[in-house]
mmCIF file of the N, C-alpha and C atoms, coordinates in Angstrom:
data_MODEL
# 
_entry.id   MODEL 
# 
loop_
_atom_site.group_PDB 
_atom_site.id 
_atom_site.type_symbol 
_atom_site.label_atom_id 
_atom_site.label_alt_id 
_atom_site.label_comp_id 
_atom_site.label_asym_id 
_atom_site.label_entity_id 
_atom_site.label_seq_id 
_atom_site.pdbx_PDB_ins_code 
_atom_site.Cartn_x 
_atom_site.Cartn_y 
_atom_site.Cartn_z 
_atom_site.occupancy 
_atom_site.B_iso_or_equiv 
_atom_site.pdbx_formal_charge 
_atom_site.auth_seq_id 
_atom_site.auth_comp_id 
_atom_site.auth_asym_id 
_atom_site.auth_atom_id 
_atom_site.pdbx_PDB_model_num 
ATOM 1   N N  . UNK A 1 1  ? 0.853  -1.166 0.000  1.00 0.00 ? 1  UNK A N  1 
ATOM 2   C CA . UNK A 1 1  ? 0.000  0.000  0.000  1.00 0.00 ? 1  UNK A CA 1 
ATOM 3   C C  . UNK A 1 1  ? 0.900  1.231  0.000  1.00 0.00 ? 1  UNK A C  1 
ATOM 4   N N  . UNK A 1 2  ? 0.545  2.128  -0.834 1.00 0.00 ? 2  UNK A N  1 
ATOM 5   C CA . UNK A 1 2  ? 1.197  3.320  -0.989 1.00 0.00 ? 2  UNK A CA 1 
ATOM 6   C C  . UNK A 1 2  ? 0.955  4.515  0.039  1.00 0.00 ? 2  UNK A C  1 
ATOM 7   N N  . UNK A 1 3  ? 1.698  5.151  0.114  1.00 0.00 ? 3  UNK A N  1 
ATOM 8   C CA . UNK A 1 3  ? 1.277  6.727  1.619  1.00 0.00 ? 3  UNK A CA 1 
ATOM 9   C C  . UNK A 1 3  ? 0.058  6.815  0.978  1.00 0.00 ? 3  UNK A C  1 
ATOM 10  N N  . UNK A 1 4  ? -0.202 7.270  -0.835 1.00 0.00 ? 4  UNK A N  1 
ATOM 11  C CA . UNK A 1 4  ? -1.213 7.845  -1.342 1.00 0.00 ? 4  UNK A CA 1 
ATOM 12  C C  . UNK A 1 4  ? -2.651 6.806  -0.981 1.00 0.00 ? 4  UNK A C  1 
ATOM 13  N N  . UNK A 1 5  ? -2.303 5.603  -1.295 1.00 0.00 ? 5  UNK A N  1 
ATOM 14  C CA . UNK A 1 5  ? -3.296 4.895  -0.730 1.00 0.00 ? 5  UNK A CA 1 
ATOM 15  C C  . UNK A 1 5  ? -3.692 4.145  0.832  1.00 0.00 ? 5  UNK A C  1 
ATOM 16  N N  . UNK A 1 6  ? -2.839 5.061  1.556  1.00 0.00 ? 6  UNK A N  1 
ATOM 17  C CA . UNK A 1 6  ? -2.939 4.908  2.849  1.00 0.00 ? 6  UNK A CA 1 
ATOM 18  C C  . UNK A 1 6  ? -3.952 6.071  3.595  1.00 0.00 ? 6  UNK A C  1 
ATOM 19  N N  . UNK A 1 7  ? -3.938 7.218  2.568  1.00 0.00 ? 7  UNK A N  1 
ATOM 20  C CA . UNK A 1 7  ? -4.731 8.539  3.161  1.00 0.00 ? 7  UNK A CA 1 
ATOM 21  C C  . UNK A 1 7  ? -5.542 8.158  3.923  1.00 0.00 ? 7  UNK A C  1 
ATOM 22  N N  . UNK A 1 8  ? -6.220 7.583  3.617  1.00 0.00 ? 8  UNK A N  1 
ATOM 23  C CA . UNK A 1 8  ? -7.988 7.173  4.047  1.00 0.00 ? 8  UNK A CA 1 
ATOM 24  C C  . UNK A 1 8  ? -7.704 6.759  5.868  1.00 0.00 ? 8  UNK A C  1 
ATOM 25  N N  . UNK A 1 9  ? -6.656 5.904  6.294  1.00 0.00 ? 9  UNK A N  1 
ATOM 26  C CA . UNK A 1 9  ? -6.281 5.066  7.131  1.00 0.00 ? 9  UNK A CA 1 
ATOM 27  C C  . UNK A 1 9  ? -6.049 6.337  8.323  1.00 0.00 ? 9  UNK A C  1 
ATOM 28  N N  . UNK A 1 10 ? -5.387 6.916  8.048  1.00 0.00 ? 10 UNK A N  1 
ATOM 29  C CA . UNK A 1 10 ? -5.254 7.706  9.408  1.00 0.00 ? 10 UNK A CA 1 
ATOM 30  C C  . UNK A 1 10 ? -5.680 9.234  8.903  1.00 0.00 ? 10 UNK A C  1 
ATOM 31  N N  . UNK A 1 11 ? -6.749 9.513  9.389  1.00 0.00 ? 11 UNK A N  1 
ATOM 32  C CA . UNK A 1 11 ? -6.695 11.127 9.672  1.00 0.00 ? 11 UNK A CA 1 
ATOM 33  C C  . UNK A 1 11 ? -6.101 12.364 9.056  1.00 0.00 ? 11 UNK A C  1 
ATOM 34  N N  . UNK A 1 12 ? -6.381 13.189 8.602  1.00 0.00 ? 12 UNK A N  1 
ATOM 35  C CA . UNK A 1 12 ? -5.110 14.526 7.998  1.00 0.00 ? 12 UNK A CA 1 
ATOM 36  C C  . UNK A 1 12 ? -6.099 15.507 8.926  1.00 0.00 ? 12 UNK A C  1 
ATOM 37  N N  . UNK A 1 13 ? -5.108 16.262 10.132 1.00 0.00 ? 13 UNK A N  1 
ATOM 38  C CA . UNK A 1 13 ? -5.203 17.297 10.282 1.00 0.00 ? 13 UNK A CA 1 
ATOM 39  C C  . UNK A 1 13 ? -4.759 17.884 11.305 1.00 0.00 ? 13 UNK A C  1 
ATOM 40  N N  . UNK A 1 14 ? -4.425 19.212 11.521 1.00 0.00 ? 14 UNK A N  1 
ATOM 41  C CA . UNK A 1 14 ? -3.340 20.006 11.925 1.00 0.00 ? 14 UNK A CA 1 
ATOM 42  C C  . UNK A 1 14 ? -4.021 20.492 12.884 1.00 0.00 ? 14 UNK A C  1 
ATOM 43  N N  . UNK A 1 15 ? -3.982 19.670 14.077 1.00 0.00 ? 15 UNK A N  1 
ATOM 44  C CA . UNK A 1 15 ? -4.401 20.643 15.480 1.00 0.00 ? 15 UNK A CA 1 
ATOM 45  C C  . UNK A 1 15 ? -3.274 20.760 16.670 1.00 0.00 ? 15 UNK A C  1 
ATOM 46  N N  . UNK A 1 16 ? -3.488 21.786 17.681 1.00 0.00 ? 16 UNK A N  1 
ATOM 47  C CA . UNK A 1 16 ? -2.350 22.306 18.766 1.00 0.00 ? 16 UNK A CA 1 
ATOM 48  C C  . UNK A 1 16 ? -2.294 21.187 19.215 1.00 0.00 ? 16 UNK A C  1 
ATOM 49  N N  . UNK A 1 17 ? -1.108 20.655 19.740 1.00 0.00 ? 17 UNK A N  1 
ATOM 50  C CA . UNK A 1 17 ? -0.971 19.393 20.504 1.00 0.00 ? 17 UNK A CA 1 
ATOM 51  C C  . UNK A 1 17 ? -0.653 19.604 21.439 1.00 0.00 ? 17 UNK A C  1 
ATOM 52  N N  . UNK A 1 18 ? -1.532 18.366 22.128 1.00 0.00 ? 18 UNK A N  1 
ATOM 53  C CA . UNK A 1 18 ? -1.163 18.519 23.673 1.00 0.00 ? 18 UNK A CA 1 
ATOM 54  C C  . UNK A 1 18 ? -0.045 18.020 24.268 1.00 0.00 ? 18 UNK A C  1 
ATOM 55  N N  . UNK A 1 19 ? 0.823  17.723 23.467 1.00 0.00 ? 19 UNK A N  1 
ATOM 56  C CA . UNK A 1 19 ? 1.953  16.635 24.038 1.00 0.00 ? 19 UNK A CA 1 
ATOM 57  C C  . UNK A 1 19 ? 2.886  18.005 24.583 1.00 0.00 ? 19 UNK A C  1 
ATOM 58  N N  . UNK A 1 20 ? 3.458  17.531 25.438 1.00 0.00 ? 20 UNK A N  1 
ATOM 59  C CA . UNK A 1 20 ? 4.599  18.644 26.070 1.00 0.00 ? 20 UNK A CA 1 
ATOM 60  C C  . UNK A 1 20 ? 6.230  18.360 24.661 1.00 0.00 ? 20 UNK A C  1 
ATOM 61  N N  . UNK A 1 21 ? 6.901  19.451 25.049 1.00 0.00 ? 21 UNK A N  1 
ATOM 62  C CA . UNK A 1 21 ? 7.851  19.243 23.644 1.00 0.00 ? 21 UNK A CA 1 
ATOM 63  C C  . UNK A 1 21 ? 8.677  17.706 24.178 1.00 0.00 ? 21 UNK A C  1 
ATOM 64  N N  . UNK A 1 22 ? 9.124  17.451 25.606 1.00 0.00 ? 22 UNK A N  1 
ATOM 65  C CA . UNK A 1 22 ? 9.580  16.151 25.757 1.00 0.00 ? 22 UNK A CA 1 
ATOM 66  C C  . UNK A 1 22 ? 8.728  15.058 25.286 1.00 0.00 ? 22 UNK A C  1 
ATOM 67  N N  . UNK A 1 23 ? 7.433  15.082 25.653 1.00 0.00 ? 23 UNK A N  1 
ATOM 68  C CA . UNK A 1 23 ? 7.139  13.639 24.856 1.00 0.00 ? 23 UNK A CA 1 
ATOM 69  C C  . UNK A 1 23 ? 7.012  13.990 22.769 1.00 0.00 ? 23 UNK A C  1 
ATOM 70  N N  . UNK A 1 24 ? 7.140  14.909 22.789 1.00 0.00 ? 24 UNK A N  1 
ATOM 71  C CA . UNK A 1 24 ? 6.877  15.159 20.828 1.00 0.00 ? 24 UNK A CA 1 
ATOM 72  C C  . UNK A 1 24 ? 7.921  14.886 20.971 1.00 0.00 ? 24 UNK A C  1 
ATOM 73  N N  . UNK A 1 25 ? 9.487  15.094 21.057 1.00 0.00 ? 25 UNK A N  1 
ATOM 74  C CA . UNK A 1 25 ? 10.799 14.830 21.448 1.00 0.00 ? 25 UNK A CA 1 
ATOM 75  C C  . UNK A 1 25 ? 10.405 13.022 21.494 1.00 0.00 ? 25 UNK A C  1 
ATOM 76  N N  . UNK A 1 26 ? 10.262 12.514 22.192 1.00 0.00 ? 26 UNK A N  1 
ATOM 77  C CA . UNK A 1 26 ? 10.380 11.308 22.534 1.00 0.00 ? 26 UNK A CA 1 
ATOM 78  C C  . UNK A 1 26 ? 9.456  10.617 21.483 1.00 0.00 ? 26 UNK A C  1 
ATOM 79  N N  . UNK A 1 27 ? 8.219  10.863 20.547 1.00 0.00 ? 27 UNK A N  1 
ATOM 80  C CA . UNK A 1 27 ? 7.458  10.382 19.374 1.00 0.00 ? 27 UNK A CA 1 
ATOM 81  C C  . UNK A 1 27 ? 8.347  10.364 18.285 1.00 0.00 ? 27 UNK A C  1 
ATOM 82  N N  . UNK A 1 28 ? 8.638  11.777 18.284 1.00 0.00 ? 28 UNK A N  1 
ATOM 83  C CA . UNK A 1 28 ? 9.824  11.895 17.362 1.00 0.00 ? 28 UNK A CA 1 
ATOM 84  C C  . UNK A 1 28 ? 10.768 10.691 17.016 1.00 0.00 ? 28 UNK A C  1 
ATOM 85  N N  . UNK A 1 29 ? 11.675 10.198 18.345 1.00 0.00 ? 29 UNK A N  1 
ATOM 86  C CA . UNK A 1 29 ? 12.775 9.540  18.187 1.00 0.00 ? 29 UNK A CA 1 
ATOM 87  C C  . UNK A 1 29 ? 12.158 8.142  18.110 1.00 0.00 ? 29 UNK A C  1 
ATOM 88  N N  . UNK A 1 30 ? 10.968 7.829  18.470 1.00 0.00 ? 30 UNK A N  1 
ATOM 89  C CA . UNK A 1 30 ? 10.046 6.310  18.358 1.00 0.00 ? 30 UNK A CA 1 
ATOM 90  C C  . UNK A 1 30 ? 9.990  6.259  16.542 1.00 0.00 ? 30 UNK A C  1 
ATOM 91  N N  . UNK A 1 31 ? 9.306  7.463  16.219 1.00 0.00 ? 31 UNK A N  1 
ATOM 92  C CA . UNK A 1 31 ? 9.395  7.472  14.734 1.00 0.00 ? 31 UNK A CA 1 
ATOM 93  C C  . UNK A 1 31 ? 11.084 7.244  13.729 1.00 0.00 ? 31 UNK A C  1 
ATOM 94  N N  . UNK A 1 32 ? 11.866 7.792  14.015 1.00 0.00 ? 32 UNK A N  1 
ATOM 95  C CA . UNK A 1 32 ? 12.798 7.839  14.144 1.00 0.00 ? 32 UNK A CA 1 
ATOM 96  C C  . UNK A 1 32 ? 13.457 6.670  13.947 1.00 0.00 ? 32 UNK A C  1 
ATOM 97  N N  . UNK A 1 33 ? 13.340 5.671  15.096 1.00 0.00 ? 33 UNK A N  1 
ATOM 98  C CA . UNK A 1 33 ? 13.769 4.505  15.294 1.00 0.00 ? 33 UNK A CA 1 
ATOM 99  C C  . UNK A 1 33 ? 13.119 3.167  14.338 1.00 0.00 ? 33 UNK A C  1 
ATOM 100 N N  . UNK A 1 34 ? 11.520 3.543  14.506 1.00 0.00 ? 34 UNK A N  1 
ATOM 101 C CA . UNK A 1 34 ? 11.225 2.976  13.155 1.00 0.00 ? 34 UNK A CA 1 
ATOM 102 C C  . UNK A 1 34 ? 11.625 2.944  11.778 1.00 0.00 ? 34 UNK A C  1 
ATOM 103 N N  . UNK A 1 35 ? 11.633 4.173  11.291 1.00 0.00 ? 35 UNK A N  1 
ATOM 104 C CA . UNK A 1 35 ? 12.403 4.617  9.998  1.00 0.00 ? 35 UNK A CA 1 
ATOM 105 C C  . UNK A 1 35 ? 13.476 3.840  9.988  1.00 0.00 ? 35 UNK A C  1 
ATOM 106 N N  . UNK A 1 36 ? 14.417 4.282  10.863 1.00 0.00 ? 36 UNK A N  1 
ATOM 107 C CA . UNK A 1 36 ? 15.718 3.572  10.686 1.00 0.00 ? 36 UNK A CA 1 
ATOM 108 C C  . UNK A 1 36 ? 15.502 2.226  10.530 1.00 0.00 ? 36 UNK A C  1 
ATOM 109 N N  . UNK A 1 37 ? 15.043 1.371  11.322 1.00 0.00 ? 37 UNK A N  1 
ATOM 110 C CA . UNK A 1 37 ? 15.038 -0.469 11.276 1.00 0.00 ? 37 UNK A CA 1 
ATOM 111 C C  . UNK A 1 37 ? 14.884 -0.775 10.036 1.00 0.00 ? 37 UNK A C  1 
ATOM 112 N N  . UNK A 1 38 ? 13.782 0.076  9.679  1.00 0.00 ? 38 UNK A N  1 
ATOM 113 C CA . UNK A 1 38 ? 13.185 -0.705 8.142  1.00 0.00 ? 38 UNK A CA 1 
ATOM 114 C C  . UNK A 1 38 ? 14.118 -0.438 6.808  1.00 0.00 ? 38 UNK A C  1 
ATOM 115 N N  . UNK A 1 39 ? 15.260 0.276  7.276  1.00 0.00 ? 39 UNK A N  1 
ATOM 116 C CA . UNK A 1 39 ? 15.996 0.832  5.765  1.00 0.00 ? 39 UNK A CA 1 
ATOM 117 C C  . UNK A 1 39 ? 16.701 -0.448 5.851  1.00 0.00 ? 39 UNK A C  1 
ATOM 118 N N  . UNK A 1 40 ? 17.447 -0.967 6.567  1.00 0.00 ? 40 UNK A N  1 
ATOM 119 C CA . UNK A 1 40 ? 18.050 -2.137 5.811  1.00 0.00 ? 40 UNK A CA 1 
ATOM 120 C C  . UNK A 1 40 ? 17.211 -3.407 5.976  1.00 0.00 ? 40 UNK A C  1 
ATOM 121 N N  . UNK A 1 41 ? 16.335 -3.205 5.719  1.00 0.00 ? 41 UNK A N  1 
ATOM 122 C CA . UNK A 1 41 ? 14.702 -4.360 5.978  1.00 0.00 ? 41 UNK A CA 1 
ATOM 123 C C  . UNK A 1 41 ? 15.314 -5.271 6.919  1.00 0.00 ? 41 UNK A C  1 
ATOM 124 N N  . UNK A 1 42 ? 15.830 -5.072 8.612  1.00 0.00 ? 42 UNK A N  1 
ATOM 125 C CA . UNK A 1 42 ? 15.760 -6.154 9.505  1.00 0.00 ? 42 UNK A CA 1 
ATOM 126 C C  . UNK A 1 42 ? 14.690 -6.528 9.972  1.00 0.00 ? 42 UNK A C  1 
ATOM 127 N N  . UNK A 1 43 ? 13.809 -5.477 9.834  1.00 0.00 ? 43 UNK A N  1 
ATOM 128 C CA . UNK A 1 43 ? 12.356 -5.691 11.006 1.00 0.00 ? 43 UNK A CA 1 
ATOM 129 C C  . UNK A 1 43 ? 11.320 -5.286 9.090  1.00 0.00 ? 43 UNK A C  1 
ATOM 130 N N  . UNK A 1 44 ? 11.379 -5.779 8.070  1.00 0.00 ? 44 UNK A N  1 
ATOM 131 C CA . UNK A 1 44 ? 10.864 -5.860 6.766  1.00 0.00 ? 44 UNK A CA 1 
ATOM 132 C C  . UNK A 1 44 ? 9.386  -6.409 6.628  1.00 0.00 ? 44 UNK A C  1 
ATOM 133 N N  . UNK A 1 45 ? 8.398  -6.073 7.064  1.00 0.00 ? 45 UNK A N  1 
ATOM 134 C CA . UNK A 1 45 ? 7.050  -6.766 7.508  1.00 0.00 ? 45 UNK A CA 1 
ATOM 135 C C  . UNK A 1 45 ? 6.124  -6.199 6.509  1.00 0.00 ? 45 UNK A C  1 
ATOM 136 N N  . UNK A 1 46 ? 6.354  -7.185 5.769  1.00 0.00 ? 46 UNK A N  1 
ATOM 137 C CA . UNK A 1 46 ? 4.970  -6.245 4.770  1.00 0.00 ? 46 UNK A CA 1 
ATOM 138 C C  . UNK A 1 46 ? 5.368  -4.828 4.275  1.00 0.00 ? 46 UNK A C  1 
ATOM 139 N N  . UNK A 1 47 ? 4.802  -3.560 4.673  1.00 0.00 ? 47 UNK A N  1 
ATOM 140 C CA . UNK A 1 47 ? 4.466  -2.644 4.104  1.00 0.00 ? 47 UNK A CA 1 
ATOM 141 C C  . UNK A 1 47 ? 4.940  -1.447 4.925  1.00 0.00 ? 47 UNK A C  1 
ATOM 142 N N  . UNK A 1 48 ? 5.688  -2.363 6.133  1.00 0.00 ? 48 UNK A N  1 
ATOM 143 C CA . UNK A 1 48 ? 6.358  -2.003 7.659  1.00 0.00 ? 48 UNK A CA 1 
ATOM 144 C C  . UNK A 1 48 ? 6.960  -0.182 7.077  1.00 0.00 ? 48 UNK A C  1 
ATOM 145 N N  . UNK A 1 49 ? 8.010  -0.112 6.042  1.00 0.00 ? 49 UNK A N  1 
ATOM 146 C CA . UNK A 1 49 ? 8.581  0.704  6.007  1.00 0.00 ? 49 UNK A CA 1 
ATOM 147 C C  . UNK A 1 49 ? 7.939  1.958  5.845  1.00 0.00 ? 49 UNK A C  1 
ATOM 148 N N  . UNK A 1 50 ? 6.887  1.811  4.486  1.00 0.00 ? 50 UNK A N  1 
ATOM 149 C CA . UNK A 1 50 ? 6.170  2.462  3.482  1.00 0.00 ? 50 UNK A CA 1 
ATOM 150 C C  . UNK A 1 50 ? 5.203  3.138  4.553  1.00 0.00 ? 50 UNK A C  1 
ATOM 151 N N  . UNK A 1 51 ? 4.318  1.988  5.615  1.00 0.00 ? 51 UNK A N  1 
ATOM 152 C CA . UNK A 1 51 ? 3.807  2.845  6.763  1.00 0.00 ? 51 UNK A CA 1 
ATOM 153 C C  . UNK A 1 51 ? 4.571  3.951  7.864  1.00 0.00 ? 51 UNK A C  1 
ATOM 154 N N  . UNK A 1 52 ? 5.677  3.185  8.324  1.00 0.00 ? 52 UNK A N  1 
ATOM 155 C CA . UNK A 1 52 ? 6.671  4.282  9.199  1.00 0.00 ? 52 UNK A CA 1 
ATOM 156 C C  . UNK A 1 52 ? 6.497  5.971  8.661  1.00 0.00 ? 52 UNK A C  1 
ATOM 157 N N  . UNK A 1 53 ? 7.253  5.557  7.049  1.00 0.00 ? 53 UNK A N  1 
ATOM 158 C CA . UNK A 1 53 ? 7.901  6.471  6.880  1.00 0.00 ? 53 UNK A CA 1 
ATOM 159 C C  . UNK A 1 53 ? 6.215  7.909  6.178  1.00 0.00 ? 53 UNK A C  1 
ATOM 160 N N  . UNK A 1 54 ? 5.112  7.097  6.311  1.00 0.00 ? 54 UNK A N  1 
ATOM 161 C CA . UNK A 1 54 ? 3.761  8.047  6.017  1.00 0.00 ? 54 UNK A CA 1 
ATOM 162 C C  . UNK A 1 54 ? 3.229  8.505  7.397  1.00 0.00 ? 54 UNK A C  1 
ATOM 163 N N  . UNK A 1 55 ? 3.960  7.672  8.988  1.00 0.00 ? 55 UNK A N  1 
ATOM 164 C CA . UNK A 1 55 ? 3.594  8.113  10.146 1.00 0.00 ? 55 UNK A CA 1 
ATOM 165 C C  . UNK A 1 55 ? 4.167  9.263  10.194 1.00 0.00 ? 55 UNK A C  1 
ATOM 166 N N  . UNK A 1 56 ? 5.648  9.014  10.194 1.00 0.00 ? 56 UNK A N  1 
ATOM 167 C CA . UNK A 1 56 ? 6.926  10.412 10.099 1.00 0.00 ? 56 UNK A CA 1 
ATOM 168 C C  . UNK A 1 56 ? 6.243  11.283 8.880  1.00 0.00 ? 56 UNK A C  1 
ATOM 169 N N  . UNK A 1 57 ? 5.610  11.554 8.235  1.00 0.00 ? 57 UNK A N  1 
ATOM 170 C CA . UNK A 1 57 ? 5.039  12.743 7.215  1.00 0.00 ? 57 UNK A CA 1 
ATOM 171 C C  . UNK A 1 57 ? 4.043  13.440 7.887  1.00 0.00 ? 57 UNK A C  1 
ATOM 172 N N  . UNK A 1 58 ? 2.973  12.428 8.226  1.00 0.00 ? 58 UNK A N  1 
ATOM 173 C CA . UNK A 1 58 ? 2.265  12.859 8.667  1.00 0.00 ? 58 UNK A CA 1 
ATOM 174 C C  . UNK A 1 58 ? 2.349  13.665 10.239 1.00 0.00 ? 58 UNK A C  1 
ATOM 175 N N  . UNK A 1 59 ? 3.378  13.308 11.208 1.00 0.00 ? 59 UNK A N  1 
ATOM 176 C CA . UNK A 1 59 ? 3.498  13.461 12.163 1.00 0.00 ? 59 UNK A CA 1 
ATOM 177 C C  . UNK A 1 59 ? 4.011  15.123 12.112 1.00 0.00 ? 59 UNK A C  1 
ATOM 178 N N  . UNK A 1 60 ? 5.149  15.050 10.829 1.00 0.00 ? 60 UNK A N  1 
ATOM 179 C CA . UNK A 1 60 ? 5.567  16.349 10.881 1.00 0.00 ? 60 UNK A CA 1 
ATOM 180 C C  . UNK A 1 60 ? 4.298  17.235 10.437 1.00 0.00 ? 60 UNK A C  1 
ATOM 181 N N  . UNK A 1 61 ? 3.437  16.790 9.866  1.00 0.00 ? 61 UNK A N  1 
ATOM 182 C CA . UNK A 1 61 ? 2.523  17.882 9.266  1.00 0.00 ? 61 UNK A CA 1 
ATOM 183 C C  . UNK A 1 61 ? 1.592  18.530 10.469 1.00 0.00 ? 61 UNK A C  1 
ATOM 184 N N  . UNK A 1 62 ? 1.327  17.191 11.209 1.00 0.00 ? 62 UNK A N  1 
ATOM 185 C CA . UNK A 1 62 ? 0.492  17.461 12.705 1.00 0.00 ? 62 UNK A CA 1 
ATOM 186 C C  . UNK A 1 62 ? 1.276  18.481 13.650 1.00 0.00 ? 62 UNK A C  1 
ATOM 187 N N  . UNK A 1 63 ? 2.862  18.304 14.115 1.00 0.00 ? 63 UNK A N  1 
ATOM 188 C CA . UNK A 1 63 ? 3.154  18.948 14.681 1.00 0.00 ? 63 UNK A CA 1 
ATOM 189 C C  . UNK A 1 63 ? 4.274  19.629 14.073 1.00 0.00 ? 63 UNK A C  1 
ATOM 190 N N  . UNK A 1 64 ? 3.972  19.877 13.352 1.00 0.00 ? 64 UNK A N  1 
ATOM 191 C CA . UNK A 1 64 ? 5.981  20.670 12.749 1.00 0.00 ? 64 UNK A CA 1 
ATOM 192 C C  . UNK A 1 64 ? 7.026  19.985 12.618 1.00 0.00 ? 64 UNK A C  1 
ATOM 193 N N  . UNK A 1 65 ? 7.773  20.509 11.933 1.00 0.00 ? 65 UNK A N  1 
ATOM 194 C CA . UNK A 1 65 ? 8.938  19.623 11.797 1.00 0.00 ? 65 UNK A CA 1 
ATOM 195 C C  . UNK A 1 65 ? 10.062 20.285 12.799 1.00 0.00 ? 65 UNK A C  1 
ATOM 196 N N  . UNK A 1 66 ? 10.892 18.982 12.951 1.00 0.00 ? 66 UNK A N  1 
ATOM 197 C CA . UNK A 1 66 ? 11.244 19.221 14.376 1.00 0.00 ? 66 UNK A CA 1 
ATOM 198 C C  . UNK A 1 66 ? 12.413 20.852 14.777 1.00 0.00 ? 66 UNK A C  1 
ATOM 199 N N  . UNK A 1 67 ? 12.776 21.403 13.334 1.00 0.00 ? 67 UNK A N  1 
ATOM 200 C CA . UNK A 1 67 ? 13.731 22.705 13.402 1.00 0.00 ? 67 UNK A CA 1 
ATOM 201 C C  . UNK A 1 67 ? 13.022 23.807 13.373 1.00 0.00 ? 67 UNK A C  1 
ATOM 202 N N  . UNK A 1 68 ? 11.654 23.949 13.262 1.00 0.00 ? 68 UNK A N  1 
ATOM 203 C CA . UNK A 1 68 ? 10.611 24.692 13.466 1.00 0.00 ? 68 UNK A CA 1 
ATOM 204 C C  . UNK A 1 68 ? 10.524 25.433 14.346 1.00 0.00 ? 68 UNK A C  1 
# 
């Protein structure tokens, strides 16, 4: 499944978050850590990567990107 055909699956939209900057800090590096595993496909599950890396898009769109 593609990001494009993932739209539907999670949500698009840009509201204040309640997370304090340590835990967005700490989502961040969860995202982060995902991304990374899946580039040299150790943890390769299906569609594992292609999802990570549409969480990390979307995440920045929700809360900014992190030099913001």
């Amino acid at each position: 499944m593609s990001s494009d055909e993932a739209g539907g699956l999670i949500p698009r939209q840009r509201v204040e978050s309640p997370l304090t900057d340590d835990e967005r800090a700490k989502l961040r590096g969860l995202v982060d850590e995902l991304v990374s595993a899946t580039e040299d496909r150790v943890f390769w599950l299906g569609q594992v990567r292609e999802t990570a890396l549409e969480i990390q898009r979307r995440m920045e769109s929700m809360l900014g990107k992190e030099d913001e």
